[in-house]
Backbone bond lengths (Angstrom), bond angles and torsions (degrees), N, CA, C in turn:
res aa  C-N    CA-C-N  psi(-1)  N-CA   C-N-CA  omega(-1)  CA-C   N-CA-C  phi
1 X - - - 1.453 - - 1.533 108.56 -
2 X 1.256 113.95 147.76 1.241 112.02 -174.46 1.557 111.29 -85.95
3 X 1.529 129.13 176.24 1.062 117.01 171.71 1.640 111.47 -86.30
4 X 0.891 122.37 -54.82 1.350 99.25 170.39 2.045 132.52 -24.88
5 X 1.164 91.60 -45.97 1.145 112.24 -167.10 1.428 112.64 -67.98
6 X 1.738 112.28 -26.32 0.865 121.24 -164.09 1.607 122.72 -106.02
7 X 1.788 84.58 -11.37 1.739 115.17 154.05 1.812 116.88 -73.23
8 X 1.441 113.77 -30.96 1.404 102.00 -153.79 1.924 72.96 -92.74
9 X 1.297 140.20 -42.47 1.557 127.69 156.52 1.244 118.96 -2.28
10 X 1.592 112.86 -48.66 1.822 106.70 -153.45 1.334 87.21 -97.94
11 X 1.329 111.31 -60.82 1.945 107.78 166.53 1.326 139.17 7.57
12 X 1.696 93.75 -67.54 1.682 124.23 175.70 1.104 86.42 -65.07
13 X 1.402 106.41 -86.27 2.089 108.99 -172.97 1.516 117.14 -23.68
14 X 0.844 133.71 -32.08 1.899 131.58 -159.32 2.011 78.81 -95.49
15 X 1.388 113.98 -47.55 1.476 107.28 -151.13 1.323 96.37 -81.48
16 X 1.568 137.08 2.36 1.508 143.67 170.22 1.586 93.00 -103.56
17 X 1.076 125.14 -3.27 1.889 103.57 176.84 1.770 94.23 83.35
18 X 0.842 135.10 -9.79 1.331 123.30 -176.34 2.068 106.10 -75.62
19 X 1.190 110.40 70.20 1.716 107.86 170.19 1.216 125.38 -77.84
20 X 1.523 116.57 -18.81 1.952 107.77 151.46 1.592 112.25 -80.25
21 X 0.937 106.98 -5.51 1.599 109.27 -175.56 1.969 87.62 -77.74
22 X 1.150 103.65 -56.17 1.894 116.56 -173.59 1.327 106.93 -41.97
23 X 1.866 108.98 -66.26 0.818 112.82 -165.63 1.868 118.32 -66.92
24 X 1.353 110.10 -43.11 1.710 104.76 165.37 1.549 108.93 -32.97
25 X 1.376 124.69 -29.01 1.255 95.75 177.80 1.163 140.43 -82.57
26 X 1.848 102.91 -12.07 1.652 117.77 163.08 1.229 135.36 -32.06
27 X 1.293 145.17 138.85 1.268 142.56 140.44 1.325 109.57 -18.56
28 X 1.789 153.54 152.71 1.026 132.96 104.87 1.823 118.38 -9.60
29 X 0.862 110.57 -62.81 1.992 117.56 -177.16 0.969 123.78 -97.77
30 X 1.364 99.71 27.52 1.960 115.32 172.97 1.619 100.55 -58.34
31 X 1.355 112.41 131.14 1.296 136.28 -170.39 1.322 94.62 -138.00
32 X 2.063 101.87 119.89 1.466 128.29 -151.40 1.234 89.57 -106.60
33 X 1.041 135.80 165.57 1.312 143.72 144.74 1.926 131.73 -134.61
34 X 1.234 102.93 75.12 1.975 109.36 -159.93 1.607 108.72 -81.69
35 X 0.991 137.06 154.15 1.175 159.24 -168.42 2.171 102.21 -71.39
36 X 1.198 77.64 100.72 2.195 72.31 171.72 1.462 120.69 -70.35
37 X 1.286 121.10 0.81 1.502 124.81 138.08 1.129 148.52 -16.13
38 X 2.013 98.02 -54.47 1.253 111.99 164.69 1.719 132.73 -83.43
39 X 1.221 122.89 145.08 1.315 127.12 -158.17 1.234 120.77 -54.23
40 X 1.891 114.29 -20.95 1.417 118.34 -149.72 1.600 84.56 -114.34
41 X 1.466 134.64 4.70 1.365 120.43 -168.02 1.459 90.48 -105.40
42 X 1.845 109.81 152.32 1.084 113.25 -173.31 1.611 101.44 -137.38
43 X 1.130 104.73 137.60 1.901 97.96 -178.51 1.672 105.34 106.29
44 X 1.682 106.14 -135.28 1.231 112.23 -157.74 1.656 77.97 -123.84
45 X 1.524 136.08 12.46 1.555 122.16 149.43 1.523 99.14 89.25
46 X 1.454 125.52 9.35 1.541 133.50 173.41 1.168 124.45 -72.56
47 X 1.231 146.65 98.90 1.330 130.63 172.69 1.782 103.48 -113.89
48 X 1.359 101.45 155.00 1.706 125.85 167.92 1.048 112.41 -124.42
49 X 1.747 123.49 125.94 1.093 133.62 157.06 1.363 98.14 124.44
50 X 1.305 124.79 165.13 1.588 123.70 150.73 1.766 124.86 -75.73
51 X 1.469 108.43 -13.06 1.601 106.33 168.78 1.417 100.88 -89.76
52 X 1.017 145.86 -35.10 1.686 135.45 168.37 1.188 104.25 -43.69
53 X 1.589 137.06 -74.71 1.049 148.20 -158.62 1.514 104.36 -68.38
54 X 1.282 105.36 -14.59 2.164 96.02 -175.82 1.984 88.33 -83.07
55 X 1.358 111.47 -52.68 1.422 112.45 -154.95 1.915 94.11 -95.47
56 X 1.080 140.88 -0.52 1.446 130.07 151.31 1.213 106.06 -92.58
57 X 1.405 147.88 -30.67 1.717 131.09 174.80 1.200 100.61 -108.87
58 X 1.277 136.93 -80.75 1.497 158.61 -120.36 1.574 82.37 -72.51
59 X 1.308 131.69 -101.71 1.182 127.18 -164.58 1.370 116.59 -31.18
60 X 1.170 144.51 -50.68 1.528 140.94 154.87 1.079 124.23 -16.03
61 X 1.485 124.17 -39.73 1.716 113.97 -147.93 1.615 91.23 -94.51
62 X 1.128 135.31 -19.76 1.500 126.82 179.59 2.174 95.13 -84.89
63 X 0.886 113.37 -24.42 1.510 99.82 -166.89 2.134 94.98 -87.96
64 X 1.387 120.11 -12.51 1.295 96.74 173.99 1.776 103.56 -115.11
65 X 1.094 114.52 -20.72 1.269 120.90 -179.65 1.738 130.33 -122.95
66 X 1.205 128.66 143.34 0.999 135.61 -128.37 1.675 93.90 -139.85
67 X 1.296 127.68 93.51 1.776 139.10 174.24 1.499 96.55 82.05
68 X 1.199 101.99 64.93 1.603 105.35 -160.58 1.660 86.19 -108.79
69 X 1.865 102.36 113.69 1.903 103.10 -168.60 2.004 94.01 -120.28
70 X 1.026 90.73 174.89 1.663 106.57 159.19 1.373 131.33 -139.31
71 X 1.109 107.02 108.43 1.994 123.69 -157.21 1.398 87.63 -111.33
72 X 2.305 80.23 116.69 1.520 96.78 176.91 1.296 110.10 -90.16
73 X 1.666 124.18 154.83 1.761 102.70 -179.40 1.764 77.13 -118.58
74 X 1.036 123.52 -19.37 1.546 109.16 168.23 1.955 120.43 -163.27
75 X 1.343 108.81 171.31 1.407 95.69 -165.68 1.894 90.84 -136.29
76 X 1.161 125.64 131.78 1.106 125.48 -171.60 1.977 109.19 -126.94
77 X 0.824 84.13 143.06 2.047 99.04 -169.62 1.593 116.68 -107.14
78 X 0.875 117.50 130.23 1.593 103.67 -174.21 1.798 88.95 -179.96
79 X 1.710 92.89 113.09 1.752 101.63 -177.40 1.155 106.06 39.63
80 X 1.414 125.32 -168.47 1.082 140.25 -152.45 1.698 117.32 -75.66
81 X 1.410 119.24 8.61 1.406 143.87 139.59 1.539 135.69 -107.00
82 X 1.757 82.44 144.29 1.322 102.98 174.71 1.654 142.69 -109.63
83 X 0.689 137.66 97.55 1.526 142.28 -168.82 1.659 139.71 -80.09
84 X 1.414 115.93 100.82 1.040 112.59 -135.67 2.149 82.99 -122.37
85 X 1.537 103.51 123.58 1.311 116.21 170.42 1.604 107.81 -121.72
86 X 1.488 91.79 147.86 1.415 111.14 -163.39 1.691 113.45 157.46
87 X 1.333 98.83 -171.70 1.502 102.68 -174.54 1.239 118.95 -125.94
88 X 1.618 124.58 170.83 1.306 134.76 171.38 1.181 120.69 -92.29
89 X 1.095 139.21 110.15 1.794 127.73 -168.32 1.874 90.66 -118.41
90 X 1.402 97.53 163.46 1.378 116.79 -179.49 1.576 144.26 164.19
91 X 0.978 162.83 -154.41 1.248 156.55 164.71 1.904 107.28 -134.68
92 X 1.487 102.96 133.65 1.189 85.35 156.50 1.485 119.70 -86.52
93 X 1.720 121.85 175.10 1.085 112.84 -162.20 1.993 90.89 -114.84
94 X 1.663 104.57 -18.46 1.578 99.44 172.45 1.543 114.07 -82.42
95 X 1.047 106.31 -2.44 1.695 88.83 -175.60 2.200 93.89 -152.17
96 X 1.376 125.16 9.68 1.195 111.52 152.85 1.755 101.37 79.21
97 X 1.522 113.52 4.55 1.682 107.63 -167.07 1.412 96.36 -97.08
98 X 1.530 119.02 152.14 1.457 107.41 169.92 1.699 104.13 -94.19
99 X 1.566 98.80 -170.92 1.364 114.66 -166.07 1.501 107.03 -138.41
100 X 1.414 143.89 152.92 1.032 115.58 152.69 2.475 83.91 -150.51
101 X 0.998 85.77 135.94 1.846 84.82 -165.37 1.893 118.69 -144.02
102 X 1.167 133.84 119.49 1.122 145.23 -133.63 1.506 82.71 -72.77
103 X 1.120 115.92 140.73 2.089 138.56 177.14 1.905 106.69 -124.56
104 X 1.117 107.65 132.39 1.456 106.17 154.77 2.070 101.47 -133.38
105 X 1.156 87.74 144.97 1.432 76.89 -179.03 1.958 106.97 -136.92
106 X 1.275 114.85 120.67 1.904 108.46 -167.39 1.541 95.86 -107.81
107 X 1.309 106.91 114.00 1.228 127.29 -164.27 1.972 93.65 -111.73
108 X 1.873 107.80 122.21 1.654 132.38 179.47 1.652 101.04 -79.59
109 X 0.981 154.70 132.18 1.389 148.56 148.55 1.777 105.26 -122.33
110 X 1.511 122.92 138.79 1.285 158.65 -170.77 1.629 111.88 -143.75
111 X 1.588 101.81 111.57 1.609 82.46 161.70 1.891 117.32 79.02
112 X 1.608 102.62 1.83 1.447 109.04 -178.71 1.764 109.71 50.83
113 X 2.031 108.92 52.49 0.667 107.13 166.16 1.584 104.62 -161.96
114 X 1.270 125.94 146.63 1.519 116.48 -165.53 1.377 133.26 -71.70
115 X 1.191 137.10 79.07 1.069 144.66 -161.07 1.983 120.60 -67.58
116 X 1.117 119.88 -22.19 1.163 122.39 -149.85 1.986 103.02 -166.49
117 X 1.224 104.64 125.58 1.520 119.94 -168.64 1.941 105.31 -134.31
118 X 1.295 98.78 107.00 1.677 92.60 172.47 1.605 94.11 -136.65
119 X 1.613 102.04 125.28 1.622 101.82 156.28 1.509 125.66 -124.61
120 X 1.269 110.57 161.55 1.608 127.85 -175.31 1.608 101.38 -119.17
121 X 1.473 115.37 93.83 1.766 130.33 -179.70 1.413 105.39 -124.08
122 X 1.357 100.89 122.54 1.615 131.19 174.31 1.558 117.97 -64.07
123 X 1.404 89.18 50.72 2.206 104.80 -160.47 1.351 97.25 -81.14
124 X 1.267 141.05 21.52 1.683 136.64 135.12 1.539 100.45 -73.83
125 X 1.159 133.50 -39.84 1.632 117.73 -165.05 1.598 85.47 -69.99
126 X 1.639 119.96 -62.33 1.794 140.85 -155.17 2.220 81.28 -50.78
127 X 0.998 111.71 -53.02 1.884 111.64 -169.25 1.916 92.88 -66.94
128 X 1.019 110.42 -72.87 1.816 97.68 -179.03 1.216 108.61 28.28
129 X 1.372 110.43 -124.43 1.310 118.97 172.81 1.538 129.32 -18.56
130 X 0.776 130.13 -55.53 1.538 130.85 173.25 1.939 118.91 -53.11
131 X 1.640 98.42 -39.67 1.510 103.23 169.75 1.569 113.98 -79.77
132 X 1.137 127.88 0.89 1.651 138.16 -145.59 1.504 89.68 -108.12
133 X 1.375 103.49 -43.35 1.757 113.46 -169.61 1.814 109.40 -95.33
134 X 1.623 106.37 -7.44 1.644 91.92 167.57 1.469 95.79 -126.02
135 X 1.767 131.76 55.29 0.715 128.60 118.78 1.699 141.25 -89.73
């Protein structure tokens, strides 16, 4: 399988709710890398493994956000990465505002399996709303 191919896989999967479906595709030593932007990340936003990354991101995004998708406008291939631009759209679920905020995400694959997760998220537009309503 190619890597691309094996990116637009987890894609579908996350955008069907399927997150053990996602996560099977991890490395064992998948090394995450999430944006400290977001409210629920704590530290320097590192996770290892695919159970770090289910219970430090994955479980979160339904408890603060509400049709919370990721719209690719393109997916780019190059060696053993993949590069995926686009955005974060969503609702918050504390204050009902939507979101919609520029994403790049450079996705490592080895072995037709995901090795490596770094993203670049525009989480001042994704926070907006939430600072708007505890001012």
């Amino acid at each position: 399988m190619k890597n691309i191919d094996l990116a637009k896989s987890g894609y579908k999967k996350f955008a069907e709710g399927d997150i053990d479906g996602v996560l099977a595709m991890f490395d064992a030593n998948m090394e995450w890398h999430e944006c400290k932007g977001f409210p629920f990340i704590k530290g320097e936003g590192v996770f290892r493994g695919p159970s770090a990354v289910a219970n430090g991101v994955f479980k979160f995004l339904p408890e603060y956000y509400d049709d919370f998708n990721i719209e690719i406008e393109e997916l780019i291939e190059s060696g053993d990465r993949v590069i995926m631009v686009g955005y974060y759209t969503g609702t918050w679920k504390e204050t009902g505002k939507t979101f919609k905020a520029n994403a790049v995400h450079i996705w490592t694959a080895k072995n037709e399996k995901l090795t490596h997760f770094f993203q670049a998220v525009d989480t001042a537009t994704i926070m907006t709303p939430v600072k708007a309503k505890a001012m």
